[in-house]
PDBQT receptor file of N, H, CA, C and O in Angstrom, charges set to zero:
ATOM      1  N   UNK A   1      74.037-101.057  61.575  1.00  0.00    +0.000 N 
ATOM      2  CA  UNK A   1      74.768-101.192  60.335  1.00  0.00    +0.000 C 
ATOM      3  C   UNK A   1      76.241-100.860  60.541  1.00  0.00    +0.000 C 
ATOM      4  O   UNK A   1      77.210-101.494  60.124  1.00  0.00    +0.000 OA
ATOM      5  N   UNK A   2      76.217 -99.630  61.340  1.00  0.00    +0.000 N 
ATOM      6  H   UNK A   2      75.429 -99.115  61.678  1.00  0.00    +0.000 HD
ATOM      7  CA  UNK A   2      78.209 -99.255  61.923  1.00  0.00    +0.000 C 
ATOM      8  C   UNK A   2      78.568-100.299  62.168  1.00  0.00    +0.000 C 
ATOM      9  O   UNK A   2      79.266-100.817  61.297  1.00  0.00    +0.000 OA
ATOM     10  N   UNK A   3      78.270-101.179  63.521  1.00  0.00    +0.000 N 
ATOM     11  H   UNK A   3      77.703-100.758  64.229  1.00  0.00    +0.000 HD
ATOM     12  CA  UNK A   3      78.931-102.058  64.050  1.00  0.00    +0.000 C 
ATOM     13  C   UNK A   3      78.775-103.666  62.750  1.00  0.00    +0.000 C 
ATOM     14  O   UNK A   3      79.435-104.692  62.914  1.00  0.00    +0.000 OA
ATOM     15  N   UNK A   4      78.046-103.518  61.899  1.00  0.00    +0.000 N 
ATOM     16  H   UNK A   4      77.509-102.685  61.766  1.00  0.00    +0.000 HD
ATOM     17  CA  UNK A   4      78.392-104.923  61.095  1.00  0.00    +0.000 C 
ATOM     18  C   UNK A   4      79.539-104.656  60.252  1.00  0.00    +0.000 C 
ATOM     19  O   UNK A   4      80.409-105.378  59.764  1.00  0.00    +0.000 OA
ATOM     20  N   UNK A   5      79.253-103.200  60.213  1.00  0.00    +0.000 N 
ATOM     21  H   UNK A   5      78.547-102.614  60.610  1.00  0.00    +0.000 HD
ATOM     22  CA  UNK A   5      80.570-102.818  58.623  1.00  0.00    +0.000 C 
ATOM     23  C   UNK A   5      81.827-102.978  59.825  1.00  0.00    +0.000 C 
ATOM     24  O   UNK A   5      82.737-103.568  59.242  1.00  0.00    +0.000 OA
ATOM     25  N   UNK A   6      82.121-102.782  60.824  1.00  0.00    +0.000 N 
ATOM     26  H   UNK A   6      81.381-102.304  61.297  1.00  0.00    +0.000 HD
ATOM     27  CA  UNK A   6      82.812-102.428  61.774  1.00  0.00    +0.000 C 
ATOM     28  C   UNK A   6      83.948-103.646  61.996  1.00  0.00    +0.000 C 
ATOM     29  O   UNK A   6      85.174-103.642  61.884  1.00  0.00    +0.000 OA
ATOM     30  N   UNK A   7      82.608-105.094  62.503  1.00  0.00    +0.000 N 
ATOM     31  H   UNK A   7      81.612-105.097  62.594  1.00  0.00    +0.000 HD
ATOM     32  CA  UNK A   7      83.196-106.293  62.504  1.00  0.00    +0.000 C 
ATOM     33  C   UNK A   7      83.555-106.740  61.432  1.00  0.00    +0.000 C 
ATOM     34  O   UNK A   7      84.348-107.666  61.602  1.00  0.00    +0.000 OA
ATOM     35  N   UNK A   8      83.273-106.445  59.994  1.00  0.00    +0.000 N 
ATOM     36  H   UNK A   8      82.629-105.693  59.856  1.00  0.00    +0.000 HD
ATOM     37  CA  UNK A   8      83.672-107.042  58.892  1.00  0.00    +0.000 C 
ATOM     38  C   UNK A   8      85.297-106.345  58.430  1.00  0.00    +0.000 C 
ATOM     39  O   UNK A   8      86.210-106.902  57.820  1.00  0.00    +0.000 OA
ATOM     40  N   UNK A   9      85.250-105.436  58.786  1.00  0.00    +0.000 N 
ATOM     41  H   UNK A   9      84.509-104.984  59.282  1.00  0.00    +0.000 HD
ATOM     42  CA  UNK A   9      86.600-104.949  58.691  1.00  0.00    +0.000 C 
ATOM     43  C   UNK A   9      87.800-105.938  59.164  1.00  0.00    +0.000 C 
ATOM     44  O   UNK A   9      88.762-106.457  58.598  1.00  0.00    +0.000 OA
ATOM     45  N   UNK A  10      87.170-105.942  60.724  1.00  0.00    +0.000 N 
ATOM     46  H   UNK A  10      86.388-105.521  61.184  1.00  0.00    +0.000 HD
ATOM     47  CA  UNK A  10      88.401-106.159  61.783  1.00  0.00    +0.000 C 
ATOM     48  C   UNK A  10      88.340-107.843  60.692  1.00  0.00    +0.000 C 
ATOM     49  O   UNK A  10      89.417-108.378  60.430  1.00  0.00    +0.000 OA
ATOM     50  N   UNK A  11      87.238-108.376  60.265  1.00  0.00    +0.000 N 
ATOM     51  H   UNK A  11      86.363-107.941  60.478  1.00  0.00    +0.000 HD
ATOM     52  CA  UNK A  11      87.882-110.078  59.921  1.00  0.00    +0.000 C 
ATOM     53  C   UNK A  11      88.845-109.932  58.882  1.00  0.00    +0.000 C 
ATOM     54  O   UNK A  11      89.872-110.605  58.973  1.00  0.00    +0.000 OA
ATOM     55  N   UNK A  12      88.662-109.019  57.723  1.00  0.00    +0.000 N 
ATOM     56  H   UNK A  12      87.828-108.473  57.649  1.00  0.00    +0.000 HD
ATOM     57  CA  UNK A  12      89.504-108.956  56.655  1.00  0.00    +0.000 C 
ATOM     58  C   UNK A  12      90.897-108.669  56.415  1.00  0.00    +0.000 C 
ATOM     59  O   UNK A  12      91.360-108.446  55.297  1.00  0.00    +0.000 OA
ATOM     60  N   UNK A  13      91.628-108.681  57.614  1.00  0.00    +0.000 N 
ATOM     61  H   UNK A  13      91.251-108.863  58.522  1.00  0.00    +0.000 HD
ATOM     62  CA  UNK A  13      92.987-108.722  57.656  1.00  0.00    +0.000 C 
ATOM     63  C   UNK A  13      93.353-107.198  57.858  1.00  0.00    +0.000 C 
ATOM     64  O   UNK A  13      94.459-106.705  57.636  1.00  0.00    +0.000 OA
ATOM     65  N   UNK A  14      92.145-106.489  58.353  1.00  0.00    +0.000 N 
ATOM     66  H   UNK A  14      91.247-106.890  58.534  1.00  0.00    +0.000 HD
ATOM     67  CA  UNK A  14      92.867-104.766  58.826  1.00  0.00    +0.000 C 
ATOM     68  C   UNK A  14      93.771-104.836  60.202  1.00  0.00    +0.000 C 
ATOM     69  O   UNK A  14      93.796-105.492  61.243  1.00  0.00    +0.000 OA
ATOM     70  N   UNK A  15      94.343-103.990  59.709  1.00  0.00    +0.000 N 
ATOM     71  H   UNK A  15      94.323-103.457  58.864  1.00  0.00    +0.000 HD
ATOM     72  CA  UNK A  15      95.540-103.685  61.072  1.00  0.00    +0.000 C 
ATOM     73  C   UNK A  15      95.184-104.414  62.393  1.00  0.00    +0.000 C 
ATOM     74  O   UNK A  15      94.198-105.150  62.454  1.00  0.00    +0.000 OA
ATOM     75  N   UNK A  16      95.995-104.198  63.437  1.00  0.00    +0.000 N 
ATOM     76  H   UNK A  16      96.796-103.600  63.387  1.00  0.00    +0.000 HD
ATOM     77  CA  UNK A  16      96.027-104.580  65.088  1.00  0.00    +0.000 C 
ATOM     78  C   UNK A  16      95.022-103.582  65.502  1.00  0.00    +0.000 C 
ATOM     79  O   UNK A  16      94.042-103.839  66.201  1.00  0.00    +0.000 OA
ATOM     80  N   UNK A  17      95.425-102.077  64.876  1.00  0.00    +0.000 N 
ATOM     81  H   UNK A  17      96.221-101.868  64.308  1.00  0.00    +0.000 HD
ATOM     82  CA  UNK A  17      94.544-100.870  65.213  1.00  0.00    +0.000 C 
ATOM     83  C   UNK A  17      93.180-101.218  65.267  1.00  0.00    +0.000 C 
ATOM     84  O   UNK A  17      92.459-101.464  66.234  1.00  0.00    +0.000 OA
ATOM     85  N   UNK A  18      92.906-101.188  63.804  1.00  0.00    +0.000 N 
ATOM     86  H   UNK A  18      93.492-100.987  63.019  1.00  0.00    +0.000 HD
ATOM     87  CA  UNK A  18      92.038-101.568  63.230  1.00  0.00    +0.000 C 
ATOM     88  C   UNK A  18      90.771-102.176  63.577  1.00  0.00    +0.000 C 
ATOM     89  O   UNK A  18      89.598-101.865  63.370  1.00  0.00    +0.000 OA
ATOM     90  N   UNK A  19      91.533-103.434  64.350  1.00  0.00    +0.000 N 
ATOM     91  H   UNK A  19      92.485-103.686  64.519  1.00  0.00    +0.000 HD
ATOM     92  CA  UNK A  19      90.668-104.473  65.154  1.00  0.00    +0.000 C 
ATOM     93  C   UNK A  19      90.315-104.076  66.588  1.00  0.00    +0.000 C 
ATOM     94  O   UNK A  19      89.506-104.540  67.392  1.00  0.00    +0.000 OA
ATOM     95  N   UNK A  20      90.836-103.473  66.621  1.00  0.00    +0.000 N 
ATOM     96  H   UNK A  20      91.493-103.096  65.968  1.00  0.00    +0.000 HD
ATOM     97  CA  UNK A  20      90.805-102.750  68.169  1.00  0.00    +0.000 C 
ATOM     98  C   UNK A  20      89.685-101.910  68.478  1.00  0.00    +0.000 C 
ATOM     99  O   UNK A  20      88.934-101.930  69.453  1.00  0.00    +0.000 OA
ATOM    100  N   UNK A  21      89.715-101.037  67.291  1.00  0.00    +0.000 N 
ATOM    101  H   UNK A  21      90.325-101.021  66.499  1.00  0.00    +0.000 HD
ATOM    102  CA  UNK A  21      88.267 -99.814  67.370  1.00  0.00    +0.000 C 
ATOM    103  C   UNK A  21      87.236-101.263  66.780  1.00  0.00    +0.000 C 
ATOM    104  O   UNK A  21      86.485-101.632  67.683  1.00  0.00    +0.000 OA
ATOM    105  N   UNK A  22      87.123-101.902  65.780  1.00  0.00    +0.000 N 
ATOM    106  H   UNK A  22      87.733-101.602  65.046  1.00  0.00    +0.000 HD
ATOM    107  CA  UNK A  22      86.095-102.715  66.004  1.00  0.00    +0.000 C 
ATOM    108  C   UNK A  22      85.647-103.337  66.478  1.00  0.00    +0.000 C 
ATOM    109  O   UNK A  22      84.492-103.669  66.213  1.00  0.00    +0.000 OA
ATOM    110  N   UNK A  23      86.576-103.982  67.754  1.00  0.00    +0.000 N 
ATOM    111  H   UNK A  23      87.514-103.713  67.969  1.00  0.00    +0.000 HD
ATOM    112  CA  UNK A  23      85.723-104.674  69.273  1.00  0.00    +0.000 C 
ATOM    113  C   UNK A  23      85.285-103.521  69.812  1.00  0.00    +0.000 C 
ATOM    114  O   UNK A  23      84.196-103.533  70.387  1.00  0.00    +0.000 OA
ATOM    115  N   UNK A  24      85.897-102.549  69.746  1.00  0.00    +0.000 N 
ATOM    116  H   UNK A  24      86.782-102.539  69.279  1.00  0.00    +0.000 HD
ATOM    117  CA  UNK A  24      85.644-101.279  71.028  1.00  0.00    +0.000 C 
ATOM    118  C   UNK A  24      84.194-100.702  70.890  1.00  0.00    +0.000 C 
ATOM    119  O   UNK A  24      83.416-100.444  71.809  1.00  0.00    +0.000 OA
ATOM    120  N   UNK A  25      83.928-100.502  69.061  1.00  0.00    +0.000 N 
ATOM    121  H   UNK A  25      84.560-100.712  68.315  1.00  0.00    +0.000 HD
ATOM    122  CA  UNK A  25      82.419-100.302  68.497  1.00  0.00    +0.000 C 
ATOM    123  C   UNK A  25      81.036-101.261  69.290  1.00  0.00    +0.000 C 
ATOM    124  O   UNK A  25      79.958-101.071  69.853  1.00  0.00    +0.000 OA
ATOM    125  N   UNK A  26      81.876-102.270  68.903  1.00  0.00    +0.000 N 
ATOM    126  H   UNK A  26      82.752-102.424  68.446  1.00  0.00    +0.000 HD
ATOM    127  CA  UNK A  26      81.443-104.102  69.062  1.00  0.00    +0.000 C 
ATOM    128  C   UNK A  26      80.723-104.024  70.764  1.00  0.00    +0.000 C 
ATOM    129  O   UNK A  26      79.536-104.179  71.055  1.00  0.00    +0.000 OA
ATOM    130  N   UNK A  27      81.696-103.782  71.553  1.00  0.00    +0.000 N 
ATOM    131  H   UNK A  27      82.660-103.656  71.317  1.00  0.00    +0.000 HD
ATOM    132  CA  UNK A  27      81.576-103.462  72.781  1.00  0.00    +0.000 C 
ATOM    133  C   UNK A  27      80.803-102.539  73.390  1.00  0.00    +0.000 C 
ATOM    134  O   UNK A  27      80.329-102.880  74.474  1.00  0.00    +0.000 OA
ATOM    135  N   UNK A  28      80.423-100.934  72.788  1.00  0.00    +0.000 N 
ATOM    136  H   UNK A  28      80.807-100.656  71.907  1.00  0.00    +0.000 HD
ATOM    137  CA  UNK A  28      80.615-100.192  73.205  1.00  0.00    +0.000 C 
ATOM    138  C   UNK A  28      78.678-100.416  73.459  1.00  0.00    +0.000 C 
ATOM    139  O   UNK A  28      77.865-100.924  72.686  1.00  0.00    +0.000 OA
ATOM    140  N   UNK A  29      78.440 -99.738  74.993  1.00  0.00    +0.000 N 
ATOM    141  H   UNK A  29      79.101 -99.326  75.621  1.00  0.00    +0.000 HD
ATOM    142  CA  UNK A  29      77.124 -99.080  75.389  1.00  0.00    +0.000 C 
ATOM    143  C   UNK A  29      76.510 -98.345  75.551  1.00  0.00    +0.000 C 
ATOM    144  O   UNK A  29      77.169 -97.522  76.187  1.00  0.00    +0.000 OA
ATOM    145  N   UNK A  30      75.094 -97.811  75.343  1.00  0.00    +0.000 N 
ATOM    146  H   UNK A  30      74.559 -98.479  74.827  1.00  0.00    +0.000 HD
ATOM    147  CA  UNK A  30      74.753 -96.733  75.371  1.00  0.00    +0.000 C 
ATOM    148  C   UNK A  30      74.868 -96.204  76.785  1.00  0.00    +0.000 C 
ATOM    149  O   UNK A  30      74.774 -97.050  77.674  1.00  0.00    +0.000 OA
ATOM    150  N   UNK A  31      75.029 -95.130  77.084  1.00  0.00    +0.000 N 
ATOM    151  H   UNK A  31      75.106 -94.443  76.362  1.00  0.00    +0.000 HD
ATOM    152  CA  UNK A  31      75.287 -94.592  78.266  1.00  0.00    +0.000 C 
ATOM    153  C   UNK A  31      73.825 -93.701  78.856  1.00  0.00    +0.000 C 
ATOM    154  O   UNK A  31      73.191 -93.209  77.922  1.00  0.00    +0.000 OA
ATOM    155  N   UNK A  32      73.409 -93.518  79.832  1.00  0.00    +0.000 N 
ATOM    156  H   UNK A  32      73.924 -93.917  80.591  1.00  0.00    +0.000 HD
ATOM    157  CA  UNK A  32      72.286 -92.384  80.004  1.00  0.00    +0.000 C 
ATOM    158  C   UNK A  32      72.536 -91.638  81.752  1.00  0.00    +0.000 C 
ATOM    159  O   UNK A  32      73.232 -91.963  82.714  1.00  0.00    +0.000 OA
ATOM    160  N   UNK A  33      71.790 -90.785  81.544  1.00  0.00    +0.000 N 
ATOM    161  H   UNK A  33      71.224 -90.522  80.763  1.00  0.00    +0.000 HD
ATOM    162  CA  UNK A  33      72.101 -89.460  82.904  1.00  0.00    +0.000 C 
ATOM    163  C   UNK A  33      71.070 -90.159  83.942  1.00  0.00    +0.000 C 
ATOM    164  O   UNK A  33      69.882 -90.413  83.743  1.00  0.00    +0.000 OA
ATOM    165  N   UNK A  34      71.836 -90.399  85.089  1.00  0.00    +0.000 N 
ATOM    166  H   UNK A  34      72.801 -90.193  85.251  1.00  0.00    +0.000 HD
ATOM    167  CA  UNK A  34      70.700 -90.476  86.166  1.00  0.00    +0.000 C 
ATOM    168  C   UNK A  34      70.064 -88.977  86.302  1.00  0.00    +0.000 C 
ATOM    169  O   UNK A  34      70.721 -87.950  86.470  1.00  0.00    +0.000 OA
ATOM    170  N   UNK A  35      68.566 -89.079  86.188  1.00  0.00    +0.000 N 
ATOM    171  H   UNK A  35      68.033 -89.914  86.051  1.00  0.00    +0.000 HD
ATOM    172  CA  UNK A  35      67.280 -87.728  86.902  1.00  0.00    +0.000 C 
ATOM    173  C   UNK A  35      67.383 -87.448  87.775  1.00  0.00    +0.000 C 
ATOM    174  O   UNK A  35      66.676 -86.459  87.973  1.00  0.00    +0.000 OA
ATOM    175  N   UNK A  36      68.100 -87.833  88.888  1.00  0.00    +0.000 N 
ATOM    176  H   UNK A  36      68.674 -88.636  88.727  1.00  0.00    +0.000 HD
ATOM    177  CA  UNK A  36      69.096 -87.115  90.422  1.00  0.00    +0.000 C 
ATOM    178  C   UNK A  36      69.932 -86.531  90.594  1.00  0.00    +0.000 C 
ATOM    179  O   UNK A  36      69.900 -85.437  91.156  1.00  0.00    +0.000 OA
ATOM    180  N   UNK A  37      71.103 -87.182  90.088  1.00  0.00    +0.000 N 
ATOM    181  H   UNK A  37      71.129 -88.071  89.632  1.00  0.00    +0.000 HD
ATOM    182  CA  UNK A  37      72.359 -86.929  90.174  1.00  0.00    +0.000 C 
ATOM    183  C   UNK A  37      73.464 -86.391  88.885  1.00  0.00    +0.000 C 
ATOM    184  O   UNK A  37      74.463 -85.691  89.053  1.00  0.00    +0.000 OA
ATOM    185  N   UNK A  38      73.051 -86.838  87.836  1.00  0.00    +0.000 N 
ATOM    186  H   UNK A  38      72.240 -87.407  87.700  1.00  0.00    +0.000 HD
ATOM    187  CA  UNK A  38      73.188 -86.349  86.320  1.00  0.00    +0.000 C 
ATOM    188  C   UNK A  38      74.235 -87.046  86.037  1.00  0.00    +0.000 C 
ATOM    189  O   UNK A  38      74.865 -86.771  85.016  1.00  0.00    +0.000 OA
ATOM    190  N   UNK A  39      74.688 -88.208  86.969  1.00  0.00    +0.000 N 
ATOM    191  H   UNK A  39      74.176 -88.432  87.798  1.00  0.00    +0.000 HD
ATOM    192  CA  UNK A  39      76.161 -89.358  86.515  1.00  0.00    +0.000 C 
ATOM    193  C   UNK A  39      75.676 -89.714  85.221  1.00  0.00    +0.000 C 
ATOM    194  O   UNK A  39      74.574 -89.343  84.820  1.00  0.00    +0.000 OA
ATOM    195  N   UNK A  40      76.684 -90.623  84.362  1.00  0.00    +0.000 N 
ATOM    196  H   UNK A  40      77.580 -90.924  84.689  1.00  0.00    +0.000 HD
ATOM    197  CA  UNK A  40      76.207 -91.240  83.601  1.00  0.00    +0.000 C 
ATOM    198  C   UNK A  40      76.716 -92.572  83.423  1.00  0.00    +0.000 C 
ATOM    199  O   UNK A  40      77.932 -92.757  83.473  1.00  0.00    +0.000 OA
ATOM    200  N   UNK A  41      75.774 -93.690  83.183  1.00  0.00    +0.000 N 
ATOM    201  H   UNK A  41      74.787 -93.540  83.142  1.00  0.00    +0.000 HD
ATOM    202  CA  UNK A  41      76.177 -94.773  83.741  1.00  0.00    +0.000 C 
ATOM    203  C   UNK A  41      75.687 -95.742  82.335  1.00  0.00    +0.000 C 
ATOM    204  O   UNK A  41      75.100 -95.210  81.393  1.00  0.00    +0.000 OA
ATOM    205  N   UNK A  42      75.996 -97.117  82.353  1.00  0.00    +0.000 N 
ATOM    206  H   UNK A  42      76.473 -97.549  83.118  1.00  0.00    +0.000 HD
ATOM    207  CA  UNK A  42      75.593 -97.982  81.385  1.00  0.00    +0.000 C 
ATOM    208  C   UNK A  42      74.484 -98.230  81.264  1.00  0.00    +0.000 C 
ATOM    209  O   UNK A  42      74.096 -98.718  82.326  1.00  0.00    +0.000 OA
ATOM    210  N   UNK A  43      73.244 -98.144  80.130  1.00  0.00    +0.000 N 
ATOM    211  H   UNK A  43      73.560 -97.748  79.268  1.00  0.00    +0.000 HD
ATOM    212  CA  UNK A  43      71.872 -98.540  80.191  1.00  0.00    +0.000 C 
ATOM    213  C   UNK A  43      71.829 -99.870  81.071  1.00  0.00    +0.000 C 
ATOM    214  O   UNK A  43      71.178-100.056  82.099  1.00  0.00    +0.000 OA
ATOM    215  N   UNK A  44      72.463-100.519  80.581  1.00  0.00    +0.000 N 
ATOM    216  H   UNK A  44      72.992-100.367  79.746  1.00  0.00    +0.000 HD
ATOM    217  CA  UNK A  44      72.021-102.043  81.411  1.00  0.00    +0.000 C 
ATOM    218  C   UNK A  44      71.984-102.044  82.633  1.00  0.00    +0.000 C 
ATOM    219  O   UNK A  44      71.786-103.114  83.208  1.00  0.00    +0.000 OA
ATOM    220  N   UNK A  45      72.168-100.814  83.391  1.00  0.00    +0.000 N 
ATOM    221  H   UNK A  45      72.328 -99.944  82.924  1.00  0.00    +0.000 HD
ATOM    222  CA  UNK A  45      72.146-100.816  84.881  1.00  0.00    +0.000 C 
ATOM    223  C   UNK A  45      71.409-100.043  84.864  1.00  0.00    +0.000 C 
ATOM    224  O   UNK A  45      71.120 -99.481  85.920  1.00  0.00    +0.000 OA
ATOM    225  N   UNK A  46      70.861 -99.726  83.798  1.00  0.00    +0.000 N 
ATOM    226  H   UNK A  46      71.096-100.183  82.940  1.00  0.00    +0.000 HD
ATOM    227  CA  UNK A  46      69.744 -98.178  84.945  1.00  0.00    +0.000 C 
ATOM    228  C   UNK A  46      68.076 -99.013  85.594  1.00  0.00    +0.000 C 
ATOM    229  O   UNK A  46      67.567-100.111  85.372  1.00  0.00    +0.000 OA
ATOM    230  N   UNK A  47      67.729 -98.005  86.318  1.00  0.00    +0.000 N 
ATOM    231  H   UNK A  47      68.142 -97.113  86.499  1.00  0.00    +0.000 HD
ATOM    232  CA  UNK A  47      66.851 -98.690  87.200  1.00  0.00    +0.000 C 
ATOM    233  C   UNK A  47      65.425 -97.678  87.025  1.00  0.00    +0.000 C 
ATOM    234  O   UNK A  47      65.418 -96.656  87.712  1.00  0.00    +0.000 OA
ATOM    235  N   UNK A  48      64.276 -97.935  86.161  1.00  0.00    +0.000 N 
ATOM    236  H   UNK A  48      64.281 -98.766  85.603  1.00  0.00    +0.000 HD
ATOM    237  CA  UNK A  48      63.896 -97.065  85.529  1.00  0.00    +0.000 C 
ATOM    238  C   UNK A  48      62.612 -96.918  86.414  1.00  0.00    +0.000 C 
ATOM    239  O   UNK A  48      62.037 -97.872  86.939  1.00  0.00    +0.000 OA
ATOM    240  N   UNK A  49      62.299 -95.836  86.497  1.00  0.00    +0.000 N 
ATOM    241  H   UNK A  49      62.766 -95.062  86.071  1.00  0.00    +0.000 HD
ATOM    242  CA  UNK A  49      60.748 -95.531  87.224  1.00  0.00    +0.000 C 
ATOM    243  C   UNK A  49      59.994 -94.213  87.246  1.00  0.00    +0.000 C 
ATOM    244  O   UNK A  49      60.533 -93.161  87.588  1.00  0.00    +0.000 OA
ATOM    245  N   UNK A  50      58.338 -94.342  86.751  1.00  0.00    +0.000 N 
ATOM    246  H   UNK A  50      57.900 -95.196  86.472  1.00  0.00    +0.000 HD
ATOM    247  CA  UNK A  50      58.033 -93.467  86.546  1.00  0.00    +0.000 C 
ATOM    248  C   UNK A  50      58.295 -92.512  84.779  1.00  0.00    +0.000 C 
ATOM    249  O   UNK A  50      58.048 -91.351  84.453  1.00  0.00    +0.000 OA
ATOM    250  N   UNK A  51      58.849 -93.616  84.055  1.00  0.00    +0.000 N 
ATOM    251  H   UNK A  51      59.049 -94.559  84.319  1.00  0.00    +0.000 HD
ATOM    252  CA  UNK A  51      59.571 -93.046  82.930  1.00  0.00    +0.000 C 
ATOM    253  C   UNK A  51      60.914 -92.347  82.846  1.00  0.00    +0.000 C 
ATOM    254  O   UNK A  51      61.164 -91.599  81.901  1.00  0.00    +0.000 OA
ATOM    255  N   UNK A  52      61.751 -92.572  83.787  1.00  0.00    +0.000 N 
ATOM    256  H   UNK A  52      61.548 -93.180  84.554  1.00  0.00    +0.000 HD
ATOM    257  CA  UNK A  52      63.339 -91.323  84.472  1.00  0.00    +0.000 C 
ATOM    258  C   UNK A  52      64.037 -92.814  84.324  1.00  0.00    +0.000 C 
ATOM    259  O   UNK A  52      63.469 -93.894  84.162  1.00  0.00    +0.000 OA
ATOM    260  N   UNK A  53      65.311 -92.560  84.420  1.00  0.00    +0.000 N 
ATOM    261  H   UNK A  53      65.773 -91.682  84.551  1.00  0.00    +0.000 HD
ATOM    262  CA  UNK A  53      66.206 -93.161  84.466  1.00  0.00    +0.000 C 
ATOM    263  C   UNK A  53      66.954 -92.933  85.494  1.00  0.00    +0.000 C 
ATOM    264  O   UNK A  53      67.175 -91.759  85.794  1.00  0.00    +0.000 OA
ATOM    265  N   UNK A  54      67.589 -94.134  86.371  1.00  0.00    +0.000 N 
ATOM    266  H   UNK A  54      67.409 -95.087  86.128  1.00  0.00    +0.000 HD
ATOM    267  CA  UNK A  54      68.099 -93.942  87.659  1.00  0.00    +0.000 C 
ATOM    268  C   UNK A  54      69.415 -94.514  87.801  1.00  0.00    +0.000 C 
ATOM    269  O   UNK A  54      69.592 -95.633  87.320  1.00  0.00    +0.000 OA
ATOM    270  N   UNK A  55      70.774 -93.677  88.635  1.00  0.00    +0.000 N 
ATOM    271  H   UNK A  55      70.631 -92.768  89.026  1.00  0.00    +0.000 HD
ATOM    272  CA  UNK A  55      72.010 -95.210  88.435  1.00  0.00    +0.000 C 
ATOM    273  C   UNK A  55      71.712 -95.584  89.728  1.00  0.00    +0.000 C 
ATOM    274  O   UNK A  55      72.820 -95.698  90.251  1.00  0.00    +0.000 OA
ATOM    275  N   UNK A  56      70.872 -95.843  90.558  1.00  0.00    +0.000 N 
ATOM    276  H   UNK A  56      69.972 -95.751  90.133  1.00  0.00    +0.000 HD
ATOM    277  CA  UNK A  56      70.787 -96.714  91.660  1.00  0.00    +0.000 C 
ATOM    278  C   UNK A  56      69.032 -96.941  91.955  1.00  0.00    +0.000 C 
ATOM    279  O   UNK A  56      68.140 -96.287  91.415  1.00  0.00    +0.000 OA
ATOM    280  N   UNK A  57      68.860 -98.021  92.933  1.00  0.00    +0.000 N 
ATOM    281  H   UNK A  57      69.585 -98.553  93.371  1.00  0.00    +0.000 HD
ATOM    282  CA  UNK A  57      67.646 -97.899  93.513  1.00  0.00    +0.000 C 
ATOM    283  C   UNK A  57      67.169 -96.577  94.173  1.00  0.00    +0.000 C 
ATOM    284  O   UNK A  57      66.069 -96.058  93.983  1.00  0.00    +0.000 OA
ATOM    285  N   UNK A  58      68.152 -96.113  94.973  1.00  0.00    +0.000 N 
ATOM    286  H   UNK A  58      69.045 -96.534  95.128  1.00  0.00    +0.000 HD
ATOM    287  CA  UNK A  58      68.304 -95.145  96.208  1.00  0.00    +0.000 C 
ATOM    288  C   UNK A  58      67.857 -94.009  95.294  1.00  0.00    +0.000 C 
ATOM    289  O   UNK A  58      66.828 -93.467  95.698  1.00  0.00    +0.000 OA
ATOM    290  N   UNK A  59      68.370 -93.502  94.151  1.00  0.00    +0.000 N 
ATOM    291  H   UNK A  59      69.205 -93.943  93.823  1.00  0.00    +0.000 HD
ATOM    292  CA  UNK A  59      68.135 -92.136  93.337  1.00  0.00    +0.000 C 
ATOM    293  C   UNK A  59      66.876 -92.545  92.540  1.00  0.00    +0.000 C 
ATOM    294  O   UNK A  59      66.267 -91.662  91.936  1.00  0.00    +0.000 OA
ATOM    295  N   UNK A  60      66.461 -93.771  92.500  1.00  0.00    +0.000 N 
ATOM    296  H   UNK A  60      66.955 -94.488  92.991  1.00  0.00    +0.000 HD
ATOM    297  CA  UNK A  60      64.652 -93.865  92.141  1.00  0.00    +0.000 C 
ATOM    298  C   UNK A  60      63.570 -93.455  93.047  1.00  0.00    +0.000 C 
ATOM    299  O   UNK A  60      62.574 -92.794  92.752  1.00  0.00    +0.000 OA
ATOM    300  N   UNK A  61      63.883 -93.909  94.121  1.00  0.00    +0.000 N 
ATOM    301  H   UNK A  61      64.692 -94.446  94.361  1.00  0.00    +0.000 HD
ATOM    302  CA  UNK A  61      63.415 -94.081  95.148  1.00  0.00    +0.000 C 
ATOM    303  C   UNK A  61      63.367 -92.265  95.768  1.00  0.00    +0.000 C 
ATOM    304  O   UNK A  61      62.659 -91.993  96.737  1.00  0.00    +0.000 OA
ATOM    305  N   UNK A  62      64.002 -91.433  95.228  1.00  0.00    +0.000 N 
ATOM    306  H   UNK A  62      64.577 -91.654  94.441  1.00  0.00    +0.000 HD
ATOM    307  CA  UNK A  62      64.243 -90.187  96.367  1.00  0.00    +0.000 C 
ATOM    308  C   UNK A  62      63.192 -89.291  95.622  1.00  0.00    +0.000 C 
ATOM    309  O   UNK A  62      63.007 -89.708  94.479  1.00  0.00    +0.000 OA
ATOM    310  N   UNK A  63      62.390 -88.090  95.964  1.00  0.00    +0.000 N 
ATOM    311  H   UNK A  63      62.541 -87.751  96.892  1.00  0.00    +0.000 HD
ATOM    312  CA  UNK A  63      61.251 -87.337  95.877  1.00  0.00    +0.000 C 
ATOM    313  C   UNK A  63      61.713 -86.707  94.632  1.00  0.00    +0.000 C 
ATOM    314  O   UNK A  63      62.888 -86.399  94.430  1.00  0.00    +0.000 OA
ATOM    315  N   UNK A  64      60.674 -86.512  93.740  1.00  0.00    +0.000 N 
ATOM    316  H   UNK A  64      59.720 -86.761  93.904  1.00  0.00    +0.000 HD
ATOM    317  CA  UNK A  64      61.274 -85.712  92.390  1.00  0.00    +0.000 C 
ATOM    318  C   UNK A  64      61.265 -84.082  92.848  1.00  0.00    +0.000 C 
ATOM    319  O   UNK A  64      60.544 -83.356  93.533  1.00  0.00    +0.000 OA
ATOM    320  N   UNK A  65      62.334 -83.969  92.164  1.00  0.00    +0.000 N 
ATOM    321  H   UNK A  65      62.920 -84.559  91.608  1.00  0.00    +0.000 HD
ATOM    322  CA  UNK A  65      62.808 -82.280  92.923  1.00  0.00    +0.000 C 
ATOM    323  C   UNK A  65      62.583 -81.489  91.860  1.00  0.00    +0.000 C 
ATOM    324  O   UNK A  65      62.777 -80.276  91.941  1.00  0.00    +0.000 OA
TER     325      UNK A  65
């Protein structure tokens, strides 16, 4: 619902600003912690196994500690 009220803004003639945070909303991804290393990286890359979330093959792949 944020991001529809978000884009409807930026069409209605709000500021340069304005439009800016509503692509940025528009844009924006959820982020999550690799279970290895504790980076945090874009969902669309995580590499999931076992139920954990991973930012590489290599940190799926390594012994749960």
């Amino acid at each position: 619902a944020e991001l529809a009220e978000a884009e409807a803004r930026a069409r209605q003639g709000a500021s340069p600003q304005a439009q800016a945070r509503a692509r940025a909303v528009a844009e924006a991804e959820t982020m999550l912690s690799c279970a290895h290393c504790g980076i945090f990286f874009p969902a669309s890359e995580a590499v999931r196994r076992g139920g954990r979330d991973f930012c590489s093959q290599a940190h799926a792949e390594q012994p749960a500690s």
